[in-house]
C-alpha positions as CSV (number, residue, x, y, z in Angstrom):
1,X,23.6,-56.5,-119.6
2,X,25.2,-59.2,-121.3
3,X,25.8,-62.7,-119.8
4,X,27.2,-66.1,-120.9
5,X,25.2,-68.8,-121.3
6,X,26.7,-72.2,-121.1
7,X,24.7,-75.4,-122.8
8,X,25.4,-79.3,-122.6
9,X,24.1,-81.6,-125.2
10,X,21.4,-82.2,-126.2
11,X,19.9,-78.9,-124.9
12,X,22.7,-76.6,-126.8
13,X,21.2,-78.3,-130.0
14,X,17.5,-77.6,-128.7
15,X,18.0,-74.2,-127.6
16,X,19.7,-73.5,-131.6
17,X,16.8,-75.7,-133.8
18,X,14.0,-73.7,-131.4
19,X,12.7,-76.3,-129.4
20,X,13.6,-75.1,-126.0
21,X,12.2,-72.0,-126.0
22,X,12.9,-71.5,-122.2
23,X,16.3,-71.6,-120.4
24,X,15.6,-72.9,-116.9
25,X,19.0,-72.9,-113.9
26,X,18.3,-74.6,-110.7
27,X,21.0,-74.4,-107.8
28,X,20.9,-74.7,-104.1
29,X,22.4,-70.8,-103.4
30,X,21.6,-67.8,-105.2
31,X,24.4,-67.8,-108.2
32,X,23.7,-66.2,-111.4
33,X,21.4,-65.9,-113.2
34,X,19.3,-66.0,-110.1
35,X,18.7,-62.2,-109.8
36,X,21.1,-61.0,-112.4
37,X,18.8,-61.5,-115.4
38,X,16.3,-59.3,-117.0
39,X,14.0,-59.0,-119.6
40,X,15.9,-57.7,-122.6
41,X,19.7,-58.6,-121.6
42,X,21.4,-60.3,-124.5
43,X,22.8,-63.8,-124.2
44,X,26.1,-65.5,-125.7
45,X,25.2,-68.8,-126.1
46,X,28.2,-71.6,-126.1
47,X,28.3,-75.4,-126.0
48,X,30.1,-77.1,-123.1
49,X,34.5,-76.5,-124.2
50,X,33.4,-74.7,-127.4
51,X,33.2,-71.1,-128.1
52,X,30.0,-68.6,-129.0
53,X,27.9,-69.5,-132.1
54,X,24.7,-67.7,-131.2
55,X,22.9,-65.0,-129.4
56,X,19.7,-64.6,-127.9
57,X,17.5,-62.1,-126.6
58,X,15.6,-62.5,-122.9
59,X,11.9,-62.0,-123.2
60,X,10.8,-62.8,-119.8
61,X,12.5,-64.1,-116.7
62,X,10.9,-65.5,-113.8
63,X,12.7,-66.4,-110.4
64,X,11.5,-69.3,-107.7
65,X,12.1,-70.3,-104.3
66,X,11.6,-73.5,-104.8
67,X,9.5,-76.6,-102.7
68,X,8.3,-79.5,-104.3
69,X,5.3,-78.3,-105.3
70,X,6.5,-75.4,-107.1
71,X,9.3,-77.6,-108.9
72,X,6.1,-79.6,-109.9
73,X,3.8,-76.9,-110.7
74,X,7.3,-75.8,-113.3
75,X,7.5,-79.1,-114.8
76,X,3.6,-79.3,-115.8
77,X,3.5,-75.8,-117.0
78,X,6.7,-75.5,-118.5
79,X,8.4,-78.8,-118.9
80,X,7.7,-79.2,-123.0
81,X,9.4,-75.7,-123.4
82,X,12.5,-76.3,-120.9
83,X,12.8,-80.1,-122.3
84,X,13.0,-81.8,-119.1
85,X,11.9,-85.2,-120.4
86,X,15.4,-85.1,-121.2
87,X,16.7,-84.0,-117.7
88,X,19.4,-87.3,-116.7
89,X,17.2,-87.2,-113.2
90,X,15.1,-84.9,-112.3
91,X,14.5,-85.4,-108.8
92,X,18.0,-84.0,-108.5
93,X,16.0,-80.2,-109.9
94,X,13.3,-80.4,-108.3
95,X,14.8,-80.8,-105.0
96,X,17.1,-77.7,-105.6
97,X,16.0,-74.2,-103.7
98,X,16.2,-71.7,-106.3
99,X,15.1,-71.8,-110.2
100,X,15.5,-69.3,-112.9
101,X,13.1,-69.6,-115.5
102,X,14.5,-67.4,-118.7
103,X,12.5,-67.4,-122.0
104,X,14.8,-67.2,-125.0
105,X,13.6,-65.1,-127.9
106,X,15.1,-64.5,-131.2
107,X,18.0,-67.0,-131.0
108,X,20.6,-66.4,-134.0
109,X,23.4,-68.5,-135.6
110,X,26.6,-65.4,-134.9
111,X,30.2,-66.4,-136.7
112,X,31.8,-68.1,-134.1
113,X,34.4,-66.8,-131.3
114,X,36.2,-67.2,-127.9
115,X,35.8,-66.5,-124.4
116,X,37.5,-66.7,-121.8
117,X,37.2,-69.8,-119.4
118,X,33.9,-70.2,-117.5
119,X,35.7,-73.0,-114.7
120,X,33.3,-75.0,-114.5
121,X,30.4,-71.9,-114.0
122,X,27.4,-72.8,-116.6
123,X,26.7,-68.6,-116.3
124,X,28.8,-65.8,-116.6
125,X,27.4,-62.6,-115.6
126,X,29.2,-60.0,-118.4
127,X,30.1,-56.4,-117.0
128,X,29.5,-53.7,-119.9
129,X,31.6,-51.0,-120.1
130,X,29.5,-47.8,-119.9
């Protein structure tokens, strides 16, 4: 499957240079990618109002119902490879219920192109044709 992914600065730019190495989404309800992710889907990668410019490949996907202590135990374990030092407020994560944890592998520069509008979504769950 193929999904959208949707990057504000400065974690578009880290995701693209390789140092964020894993995608994380919290949210407080089950939205994509929370269960609609899997190892080996491929990922359109887009900044905030601009159009595709990479791919990426999943490698591993892990997905948490979250407390305070697992929202901890992610930010010790994982926090250099997410960037959350660079989170605007990270109480406002770790007090979310769900986290998807998706580790980006084989990112690529792609000549650029549209999609349609996300409104407002940060993931879009793409339907293949089969």
């Amino acid at each position: 499957m193929k999904h959208i992914a949707i990057f504000r600065e400065p974690f578009y730019s880290f995701v693209i240079n390789g140092k964020k190495t894993i995608e994380s989404r919290w949210s407080n309800k089950k939205i994509a990618p929370f269960g609609k992710v899997n190892k080996g889907d491929e990922l359109l990668i887009k900044k905030t109002g601009g159009k595709v410019t990479a791919t990426a490949k999943v490698g591993r996907v892990e997905y948490f119902n979250l407390t305070p202590q697992i929202a901890h135990y992610i930010n010790k374990t994982y926090g250099k490879e997410i960037c959350t030092n660079y989170f605007d407020d990270w109480e406002k994560y770790a007090s979310k219920k769900y986290c998807t944890l998706i580790w980006l592998e084989d990112v690529k520069i792609v000549k650029e192109f549209s999609v349609k509008k996300s409104n407002g979504a940060g993931w879009i769950v793409v339907k293949e044709n089969k």
